[in-house]
ROBA-382900 format. One record per residue: residue in three letters; x, z negated, y of N, C-alpha, C, O in turn. Coordinates in steps of 0.001 Angstrom, whole numbers, padded with zeros to 6 digits. Each point is the difference from the previous one (the first is absolute). Layout:
N
+-----+---------+---------+---------+---------+---------+---------+---------+---------+---------+---------+---------+---------+
: res :     n.X :     n.Z :     n.Y :    ca.X :    ca.Z :    ca.Y :     c.X :     c.Z :     c.Y :     o.X :     o.Z :     o.Y :
+-----+---------+---------+---------+---------+---------+---------+---------+---------+---------+---------+---------+---------+
: Ala :       X :       Z :       Y :       X :       Z :       Y :       X :       Z :       Y :       X :       Z :       Y :
...
+-----+---------+---------+---------+---------+---------+---------+---------+---------+---------+---------+---------+---------+
***
This chain:
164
+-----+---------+---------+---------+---------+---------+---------+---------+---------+---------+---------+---------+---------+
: res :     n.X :     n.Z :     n.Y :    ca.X :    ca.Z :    ca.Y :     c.X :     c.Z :     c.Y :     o.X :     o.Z :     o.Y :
+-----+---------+---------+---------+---------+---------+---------+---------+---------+---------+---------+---------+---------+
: Unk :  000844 :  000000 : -001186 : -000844 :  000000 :  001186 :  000880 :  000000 :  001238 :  000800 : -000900 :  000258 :
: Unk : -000957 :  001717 :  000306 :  000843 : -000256 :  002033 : -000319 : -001381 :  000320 : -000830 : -000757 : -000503 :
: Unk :  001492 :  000626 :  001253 : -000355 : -001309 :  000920 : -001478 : -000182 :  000453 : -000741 :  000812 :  000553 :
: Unk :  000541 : -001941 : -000891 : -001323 : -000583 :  000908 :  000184 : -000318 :  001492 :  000691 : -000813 :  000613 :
: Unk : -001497 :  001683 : -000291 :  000626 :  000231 :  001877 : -001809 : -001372 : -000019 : -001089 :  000226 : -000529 :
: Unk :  001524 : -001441 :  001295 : -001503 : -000501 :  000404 : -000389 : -000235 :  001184 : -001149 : -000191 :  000399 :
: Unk :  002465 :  000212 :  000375 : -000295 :  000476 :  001721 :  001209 :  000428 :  000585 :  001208 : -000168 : -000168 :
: Unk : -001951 :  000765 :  000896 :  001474 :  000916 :  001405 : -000737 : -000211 :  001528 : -001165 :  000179 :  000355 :
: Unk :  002568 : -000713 :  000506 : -000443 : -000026 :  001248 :  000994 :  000408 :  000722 :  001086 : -000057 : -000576 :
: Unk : -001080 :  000577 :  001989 :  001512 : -000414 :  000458 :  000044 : -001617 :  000954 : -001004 : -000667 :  000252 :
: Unk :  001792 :  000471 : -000027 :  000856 : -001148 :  000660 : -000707 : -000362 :  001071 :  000180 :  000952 :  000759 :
: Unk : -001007 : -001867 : -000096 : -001198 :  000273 :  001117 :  001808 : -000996 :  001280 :  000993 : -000690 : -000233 :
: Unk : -001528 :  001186 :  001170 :  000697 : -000687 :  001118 :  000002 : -001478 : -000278 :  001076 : -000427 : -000419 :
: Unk : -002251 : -000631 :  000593 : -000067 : -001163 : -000030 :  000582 : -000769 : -001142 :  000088 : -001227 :  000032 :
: Unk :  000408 :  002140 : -001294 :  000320 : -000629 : -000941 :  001569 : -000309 :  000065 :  000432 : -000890 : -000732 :
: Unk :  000438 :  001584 :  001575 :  001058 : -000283 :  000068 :  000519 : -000752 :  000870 : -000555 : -000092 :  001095 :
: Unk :  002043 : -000809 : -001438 :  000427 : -000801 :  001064 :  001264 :  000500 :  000960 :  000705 :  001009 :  000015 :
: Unk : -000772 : -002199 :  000762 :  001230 :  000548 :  001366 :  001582 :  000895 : -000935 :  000973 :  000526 :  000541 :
: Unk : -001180 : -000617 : -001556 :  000869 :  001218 : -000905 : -000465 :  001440 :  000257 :  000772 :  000913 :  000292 :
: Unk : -001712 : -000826 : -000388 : -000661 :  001110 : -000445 : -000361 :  000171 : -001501 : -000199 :  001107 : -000500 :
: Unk :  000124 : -002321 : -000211 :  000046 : -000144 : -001625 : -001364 : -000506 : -000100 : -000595 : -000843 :  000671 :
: Unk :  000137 :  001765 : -001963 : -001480 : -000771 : -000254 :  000435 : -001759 : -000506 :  000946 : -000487 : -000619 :
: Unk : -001917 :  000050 :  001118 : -000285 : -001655 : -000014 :  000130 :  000080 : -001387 :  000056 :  000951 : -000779 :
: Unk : -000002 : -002778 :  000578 :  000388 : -000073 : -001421 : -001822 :  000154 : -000494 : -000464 :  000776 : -000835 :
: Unk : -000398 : -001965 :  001817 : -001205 : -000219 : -000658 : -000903 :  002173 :  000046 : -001022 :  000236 : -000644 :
: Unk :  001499 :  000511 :  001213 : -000817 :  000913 : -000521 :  000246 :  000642 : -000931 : -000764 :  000853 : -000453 :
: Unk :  001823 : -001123 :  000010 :  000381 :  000390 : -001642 : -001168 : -000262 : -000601 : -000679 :  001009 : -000194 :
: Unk :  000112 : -002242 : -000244 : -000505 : -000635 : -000501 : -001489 :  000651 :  000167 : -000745 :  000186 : -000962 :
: Unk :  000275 :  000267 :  002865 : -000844 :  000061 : -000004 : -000170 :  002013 : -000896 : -000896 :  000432 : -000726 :
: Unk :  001726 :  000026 :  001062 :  000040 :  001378 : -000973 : -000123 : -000498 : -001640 : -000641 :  000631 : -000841 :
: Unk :  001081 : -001372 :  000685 : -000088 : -000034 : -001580 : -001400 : -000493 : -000361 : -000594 :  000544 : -000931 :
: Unk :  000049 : -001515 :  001597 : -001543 : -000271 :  000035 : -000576 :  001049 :  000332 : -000941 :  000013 : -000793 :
: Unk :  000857 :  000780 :  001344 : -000748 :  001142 :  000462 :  000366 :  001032 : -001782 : -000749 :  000762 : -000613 :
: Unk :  001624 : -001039 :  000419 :  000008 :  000634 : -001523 : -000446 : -000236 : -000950 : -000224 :  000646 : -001023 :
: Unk : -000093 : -002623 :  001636 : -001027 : -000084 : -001509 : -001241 :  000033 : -000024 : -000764 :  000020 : -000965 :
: Unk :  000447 : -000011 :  002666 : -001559 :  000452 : -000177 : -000306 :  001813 : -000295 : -001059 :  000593 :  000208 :
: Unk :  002162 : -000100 : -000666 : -000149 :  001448 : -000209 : -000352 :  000187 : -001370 : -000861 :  000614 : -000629 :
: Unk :  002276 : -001701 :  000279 : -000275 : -000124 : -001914 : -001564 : -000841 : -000198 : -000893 :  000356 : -000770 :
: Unk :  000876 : -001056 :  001310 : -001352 : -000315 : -000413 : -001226 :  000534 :  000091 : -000930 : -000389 : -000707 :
: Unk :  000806 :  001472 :  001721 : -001154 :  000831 : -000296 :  000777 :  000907 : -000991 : -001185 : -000214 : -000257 :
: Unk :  001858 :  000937 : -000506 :  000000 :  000435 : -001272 :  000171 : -001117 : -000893 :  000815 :  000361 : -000849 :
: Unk : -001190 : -001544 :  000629 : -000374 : -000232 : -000975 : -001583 : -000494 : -000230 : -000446 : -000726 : -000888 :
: Unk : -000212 :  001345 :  001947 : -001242 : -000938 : -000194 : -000666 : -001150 :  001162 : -001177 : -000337 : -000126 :
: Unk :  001899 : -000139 :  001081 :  000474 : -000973 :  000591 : -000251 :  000473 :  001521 :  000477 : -000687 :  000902 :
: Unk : -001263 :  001918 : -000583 :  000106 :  000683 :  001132 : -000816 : -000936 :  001128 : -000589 : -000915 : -000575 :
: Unk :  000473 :  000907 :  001451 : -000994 : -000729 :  001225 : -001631 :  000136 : -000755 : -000792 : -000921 : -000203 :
: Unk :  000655 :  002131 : -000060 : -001224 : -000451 : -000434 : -000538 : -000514 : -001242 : -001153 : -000429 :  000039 :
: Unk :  001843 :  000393 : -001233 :  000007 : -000406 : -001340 :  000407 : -001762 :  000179 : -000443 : -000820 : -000804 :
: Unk :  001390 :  000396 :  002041 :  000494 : -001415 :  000245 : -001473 : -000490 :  000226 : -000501 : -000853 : -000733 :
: Unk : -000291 :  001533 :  001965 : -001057 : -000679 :  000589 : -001375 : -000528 : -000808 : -000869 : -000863 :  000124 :
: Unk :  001272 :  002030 : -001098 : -001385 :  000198 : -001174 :  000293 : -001479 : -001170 : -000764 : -000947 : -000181 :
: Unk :  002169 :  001206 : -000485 :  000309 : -000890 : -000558 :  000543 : -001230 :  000696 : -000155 : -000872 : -000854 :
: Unk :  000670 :  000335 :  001854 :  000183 : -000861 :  000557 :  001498 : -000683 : -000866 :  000245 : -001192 : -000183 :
: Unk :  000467 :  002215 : -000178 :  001646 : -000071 : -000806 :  000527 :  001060 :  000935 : -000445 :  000957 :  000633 :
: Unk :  001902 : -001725 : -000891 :  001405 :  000582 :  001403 :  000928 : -000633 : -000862 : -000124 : -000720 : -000992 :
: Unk :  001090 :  001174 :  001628 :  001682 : -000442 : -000628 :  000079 : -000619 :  000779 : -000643 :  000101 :  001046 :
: Unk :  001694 : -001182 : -001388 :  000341 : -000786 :  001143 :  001558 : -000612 : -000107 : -000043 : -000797 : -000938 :
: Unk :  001504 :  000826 :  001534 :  000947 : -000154 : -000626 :  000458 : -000793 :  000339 :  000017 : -000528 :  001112 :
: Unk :  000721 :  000164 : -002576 :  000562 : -001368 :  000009 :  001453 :  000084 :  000222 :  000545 : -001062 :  000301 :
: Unk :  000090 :  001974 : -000377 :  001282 : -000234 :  000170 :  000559 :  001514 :  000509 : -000554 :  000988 : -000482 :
: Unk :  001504 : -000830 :  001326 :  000688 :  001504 :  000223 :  001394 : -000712 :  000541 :  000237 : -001041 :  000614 :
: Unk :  000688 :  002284 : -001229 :  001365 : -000147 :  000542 :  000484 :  001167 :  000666 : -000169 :  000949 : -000765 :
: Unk :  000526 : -000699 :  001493 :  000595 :  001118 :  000701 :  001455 : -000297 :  000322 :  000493 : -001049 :  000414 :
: Unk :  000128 :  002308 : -000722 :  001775 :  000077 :  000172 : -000724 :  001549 :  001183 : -000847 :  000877 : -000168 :
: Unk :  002024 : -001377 :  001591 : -000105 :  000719 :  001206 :  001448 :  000543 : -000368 :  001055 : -000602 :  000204 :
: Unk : -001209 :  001870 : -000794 :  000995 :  000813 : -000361 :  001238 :  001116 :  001211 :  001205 : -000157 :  000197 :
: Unk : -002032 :  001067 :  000302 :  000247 :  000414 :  001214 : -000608 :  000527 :  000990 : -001041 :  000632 : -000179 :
: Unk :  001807 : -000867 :  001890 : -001534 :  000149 :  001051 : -000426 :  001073 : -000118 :  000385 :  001062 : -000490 :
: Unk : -001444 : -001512 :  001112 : -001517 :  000946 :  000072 :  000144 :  000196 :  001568 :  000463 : -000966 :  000606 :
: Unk : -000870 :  002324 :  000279 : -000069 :  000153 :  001207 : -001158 :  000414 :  000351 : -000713 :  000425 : -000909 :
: Unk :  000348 : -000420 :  001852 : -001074 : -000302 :  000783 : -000259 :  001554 :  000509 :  000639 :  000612 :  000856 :
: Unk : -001848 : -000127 : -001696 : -000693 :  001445 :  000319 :  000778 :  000740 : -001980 : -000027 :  001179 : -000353 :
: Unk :  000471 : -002118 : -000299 :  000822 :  000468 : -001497 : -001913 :  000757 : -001083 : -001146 : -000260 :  000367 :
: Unk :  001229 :  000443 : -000628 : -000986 :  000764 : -001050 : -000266 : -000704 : -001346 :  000354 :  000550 : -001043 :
: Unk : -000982 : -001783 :  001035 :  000486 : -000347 : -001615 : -001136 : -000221 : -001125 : -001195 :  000068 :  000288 :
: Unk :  001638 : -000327 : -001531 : -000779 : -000329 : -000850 :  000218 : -000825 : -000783 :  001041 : -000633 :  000174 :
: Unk : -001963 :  000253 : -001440 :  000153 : -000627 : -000754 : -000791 :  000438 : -001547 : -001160 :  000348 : -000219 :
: Unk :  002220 : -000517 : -000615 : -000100 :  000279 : -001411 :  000161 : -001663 : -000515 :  000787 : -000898 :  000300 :
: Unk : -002281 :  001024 : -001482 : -000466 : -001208 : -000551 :  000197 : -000233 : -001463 : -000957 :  000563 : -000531 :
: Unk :  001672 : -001077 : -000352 :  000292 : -000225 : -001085 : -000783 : -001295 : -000279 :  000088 : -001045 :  000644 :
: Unk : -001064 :  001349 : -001976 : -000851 : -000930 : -000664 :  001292 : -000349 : -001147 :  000550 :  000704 : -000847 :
: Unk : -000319 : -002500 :  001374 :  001010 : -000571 : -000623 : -000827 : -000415 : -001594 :  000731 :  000125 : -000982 :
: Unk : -001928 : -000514 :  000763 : -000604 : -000475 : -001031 : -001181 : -000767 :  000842 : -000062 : -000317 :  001188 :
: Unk : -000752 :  000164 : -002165 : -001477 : -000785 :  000747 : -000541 : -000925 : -001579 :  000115 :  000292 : -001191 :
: Unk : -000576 : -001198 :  001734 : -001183 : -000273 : -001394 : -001305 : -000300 :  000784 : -000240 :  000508 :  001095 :
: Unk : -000828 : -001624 : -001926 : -001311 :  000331 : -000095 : -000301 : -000340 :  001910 : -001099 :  000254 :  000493 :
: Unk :  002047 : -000730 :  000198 : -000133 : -000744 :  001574 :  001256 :  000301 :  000576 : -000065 :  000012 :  001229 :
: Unk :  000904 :  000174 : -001574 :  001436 :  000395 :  000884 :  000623 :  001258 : -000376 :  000377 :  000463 : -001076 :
: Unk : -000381 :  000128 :  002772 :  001541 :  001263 : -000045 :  001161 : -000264 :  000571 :  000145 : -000599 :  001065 :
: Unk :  000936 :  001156 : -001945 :  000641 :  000139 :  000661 :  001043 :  001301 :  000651 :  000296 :  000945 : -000731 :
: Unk :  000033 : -000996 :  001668 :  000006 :  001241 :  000357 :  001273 : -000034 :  000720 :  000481 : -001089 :  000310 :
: Unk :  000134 :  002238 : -000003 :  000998 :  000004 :  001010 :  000371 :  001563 :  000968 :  000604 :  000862 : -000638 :
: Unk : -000918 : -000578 :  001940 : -000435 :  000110 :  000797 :  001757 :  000676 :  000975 :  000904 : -000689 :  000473 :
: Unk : -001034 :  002128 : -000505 :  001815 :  000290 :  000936 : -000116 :  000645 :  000824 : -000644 :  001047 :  000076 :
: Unk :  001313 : -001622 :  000756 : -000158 :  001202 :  001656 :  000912 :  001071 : -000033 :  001126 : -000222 : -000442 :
: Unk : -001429 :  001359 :  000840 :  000909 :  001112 :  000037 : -000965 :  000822 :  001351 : -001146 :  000021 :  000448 :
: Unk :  002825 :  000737 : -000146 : -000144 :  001082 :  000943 :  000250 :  001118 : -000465 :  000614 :  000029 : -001066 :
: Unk : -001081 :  001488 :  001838 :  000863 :  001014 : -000272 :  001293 :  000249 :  000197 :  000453 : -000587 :  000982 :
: Unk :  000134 :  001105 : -001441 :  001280 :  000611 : -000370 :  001304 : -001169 : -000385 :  001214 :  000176 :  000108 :
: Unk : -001889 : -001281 : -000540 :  000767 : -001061 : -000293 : -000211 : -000671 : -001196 : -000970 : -000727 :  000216 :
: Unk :  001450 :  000527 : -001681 : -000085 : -000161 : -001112 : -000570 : -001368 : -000569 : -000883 : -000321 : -000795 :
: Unk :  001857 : -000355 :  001621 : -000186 : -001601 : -000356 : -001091 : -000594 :  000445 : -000280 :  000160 :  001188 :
: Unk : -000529 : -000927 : -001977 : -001488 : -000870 :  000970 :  001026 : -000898 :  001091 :  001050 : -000639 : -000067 :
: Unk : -002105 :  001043 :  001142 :  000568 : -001052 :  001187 : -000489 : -001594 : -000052 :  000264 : -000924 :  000769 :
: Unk : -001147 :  000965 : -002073 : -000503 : -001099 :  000035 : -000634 : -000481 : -000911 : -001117 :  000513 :  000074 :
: Unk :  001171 : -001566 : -001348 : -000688 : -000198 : -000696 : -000607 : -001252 :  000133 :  000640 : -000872 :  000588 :
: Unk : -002292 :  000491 : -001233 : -001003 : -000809 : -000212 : -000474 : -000676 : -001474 : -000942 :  000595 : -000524 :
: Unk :  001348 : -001489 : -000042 :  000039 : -000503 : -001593 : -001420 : -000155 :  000555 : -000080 :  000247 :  001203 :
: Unk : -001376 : -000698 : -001983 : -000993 : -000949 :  000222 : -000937 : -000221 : -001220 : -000187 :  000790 : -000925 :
: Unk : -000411 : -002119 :  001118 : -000632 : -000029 : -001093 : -001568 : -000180 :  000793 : -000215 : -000866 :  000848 :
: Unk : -000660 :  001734 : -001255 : -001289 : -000664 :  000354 : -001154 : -000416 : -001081 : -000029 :  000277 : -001199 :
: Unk : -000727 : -000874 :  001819 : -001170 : -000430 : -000554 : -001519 :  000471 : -000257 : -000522 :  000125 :  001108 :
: Unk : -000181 :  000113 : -001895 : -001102 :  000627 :  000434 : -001252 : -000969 :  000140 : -000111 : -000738 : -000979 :
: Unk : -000627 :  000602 :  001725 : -000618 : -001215 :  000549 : -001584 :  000192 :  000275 : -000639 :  000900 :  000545 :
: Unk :  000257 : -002187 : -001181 : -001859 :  000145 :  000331 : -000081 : -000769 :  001162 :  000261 : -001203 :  000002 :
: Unk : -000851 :  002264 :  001675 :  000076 : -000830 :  001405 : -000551 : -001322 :  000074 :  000326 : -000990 :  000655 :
: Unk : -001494 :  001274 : -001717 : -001034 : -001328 :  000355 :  000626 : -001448 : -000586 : -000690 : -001020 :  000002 :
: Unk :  001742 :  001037 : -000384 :  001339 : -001206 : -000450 :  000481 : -000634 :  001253 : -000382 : -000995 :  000616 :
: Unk :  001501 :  002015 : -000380 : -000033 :  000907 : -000347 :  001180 : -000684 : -001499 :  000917 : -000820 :  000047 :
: Unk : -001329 :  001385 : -000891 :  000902 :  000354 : -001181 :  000227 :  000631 : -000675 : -000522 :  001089 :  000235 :
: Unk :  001417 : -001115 : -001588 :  000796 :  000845 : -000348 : -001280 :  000179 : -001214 : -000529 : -000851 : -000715 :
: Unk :  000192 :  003018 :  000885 : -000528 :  000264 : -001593 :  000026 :  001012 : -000261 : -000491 :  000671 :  000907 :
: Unk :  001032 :  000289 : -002253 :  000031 :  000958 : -000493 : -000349 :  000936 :  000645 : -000880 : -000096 :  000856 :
: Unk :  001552 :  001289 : -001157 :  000123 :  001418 :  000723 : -001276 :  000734 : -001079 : -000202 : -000166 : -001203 :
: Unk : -000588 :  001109 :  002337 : -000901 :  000127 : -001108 :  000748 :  001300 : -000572 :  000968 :  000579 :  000494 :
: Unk : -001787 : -000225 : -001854 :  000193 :  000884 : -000536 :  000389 :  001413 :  000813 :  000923 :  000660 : -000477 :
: Unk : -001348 : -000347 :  001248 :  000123 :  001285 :  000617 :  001173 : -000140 :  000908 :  000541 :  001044 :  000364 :
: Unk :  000002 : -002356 :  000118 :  001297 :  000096 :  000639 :  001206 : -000872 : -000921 :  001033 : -000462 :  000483 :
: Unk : -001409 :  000383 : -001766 :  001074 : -000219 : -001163 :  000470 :  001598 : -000484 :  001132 :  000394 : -000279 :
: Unk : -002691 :  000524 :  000288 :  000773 :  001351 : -000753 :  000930 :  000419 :  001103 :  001201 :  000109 : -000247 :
: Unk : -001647 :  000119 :  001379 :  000749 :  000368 :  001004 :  001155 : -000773 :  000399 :  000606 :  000455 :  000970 :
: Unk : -000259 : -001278 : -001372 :  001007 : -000225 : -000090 :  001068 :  000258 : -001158 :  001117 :  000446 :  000261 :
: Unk : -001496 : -000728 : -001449 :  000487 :  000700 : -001079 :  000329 :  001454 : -000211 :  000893 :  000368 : -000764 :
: Unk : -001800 :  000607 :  001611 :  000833 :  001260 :  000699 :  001264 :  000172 :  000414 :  000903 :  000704 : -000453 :
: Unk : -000953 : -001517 :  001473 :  000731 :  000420 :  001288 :  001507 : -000634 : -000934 :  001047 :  000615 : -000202 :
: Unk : -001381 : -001915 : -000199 :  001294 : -000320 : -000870 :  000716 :  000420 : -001427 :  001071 : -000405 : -000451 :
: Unk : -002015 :  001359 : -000121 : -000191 :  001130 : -000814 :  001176 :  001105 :  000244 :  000914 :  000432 : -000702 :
: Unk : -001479 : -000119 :  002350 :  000625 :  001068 :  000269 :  001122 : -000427 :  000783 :  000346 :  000976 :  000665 :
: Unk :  000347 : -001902 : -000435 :  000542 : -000721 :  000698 :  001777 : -000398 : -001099 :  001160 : -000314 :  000263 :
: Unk : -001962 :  000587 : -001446 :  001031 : -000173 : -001015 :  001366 :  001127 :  000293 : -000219 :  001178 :  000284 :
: Unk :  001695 : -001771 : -000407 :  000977 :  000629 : -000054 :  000417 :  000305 :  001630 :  000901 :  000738 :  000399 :
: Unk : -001525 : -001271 :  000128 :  000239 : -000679 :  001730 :  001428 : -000178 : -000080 :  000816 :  000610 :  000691 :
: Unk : -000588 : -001369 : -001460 :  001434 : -000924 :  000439 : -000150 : -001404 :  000821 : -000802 : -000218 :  000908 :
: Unk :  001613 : -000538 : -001363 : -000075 : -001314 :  000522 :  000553 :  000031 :  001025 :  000894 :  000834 :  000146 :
: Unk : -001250 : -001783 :  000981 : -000032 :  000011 :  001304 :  001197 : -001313 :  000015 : -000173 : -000941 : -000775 :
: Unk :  001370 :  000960 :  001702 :  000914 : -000639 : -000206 : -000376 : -001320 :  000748 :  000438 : -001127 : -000233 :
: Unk : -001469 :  001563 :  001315 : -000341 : -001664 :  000567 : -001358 : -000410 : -000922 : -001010 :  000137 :  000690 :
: Unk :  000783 : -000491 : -001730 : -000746 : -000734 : -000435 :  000364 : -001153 : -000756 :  001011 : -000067 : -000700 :
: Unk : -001842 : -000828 :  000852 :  000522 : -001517 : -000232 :  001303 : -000700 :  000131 :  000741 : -000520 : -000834 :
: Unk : -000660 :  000698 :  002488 :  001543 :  000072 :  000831 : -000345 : -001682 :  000487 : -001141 : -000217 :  000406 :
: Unk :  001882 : -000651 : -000443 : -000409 : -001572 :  000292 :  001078 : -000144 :  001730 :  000800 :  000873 :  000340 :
: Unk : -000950 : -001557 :  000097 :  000344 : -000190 :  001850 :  000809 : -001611 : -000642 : -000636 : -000984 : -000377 :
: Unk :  001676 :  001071 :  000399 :  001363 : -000564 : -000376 :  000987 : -000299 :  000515 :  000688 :  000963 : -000338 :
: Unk :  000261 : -001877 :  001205 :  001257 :  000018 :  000083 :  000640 :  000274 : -001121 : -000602 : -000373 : -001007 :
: Unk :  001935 :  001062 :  000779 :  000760 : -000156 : -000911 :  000676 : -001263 : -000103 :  000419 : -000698 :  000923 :
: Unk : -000366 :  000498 : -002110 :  000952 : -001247 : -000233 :  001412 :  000042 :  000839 :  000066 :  001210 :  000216 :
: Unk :  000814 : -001638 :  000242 :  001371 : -000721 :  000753 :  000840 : -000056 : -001258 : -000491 : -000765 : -000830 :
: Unk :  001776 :  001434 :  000390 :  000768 : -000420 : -000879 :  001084 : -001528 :  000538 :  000595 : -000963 : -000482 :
: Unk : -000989 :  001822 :  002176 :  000908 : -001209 :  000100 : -000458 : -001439 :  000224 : -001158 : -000347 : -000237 :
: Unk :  002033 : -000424 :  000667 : -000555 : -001351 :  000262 : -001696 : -000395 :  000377 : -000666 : -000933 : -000448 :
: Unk :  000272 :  001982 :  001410 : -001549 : -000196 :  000369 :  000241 : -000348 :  001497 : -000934 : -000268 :  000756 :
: Unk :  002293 :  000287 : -000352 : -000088 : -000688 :  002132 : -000313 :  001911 :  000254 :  000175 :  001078 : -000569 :
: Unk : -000620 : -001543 :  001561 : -000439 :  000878 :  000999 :  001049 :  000622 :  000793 :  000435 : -000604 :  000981 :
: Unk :  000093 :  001938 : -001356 :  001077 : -000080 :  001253 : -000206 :  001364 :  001181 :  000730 :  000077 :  000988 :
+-----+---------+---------+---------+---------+---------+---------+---------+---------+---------+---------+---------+---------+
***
């Protein structure tokens, strides 16, 4: 399967700082904007949320800010379905530009799929389990993504441990 393209925007003015570098928090807000993309293909769209009163909701994301992003840049994002079961995906989420190879940016996350009136946590229904089982179907032979399950660490000090 090509890449799962789940949104493209370019770089809006307000998102960047006295650099000229997109902000760290609109990373974040592009990659959310990707999962409300993935989630209307799986079922999960504005109006299927309202009917059923279930949304994702996430519990955890990591992002590695790889390299800058400029302000008016063209970008997107390709979505890799990491694995899911009967209430959780997980997914991981890379920024890229044209004519440049490397993601400028990757997004680990795990979400939840959720009954509002909880709100809590309950099963994906059938019609956004097959659809998901697609996409990760076709998703097979991807290749593993080198920032996944990357932990935020000092390295250990061989030496003594003073500060110098």
């Amino acid at each position: 399967m090509p890449a799962l393209i789940t949104y493209r925007t370019p770089v809006q003015e307000d998102w960047v700082d006295y650099n000229g570098h997109l902000r760290d928090a609109f990373y974040l807000l592009i990659f959310s904007y990707a999962t409300d993309a993935l989630m209307a293909r799986i079922g999960l769209d504005a109006d299927s949320r309202g009917q059923s009163g279930h949304s994702l909701f996430t519990l955890e994301a990591h992002i590695n800010y790889l390299h800058e992003v400029k302000q008016g840049t063209e970008v997107w994002v390709q979505t890799q379905i990491i694995g899911f079961d009967r209430k959780r995906l997980h997914l991981v989420h890379s920024l890229y530009r044209a004519g440049f190879d490397a993601a400028l940016a990757v997004s680990e996350q795990m979400l939840l799929h959720v009954n509002l009136e909880g709100p809590k946590s309950t099963p994906f229904s059938l019609e956004s389990q097959r659809c998901l089982q697609t996409l990760a179907a076709e998703q097979q032979g991807v290749g593993d993504n080198p920032y996944l399950g990357r932990v935020i660490a000092l390295p250990e000090r061989q030496s003594s441990g003073n500060i110098t």
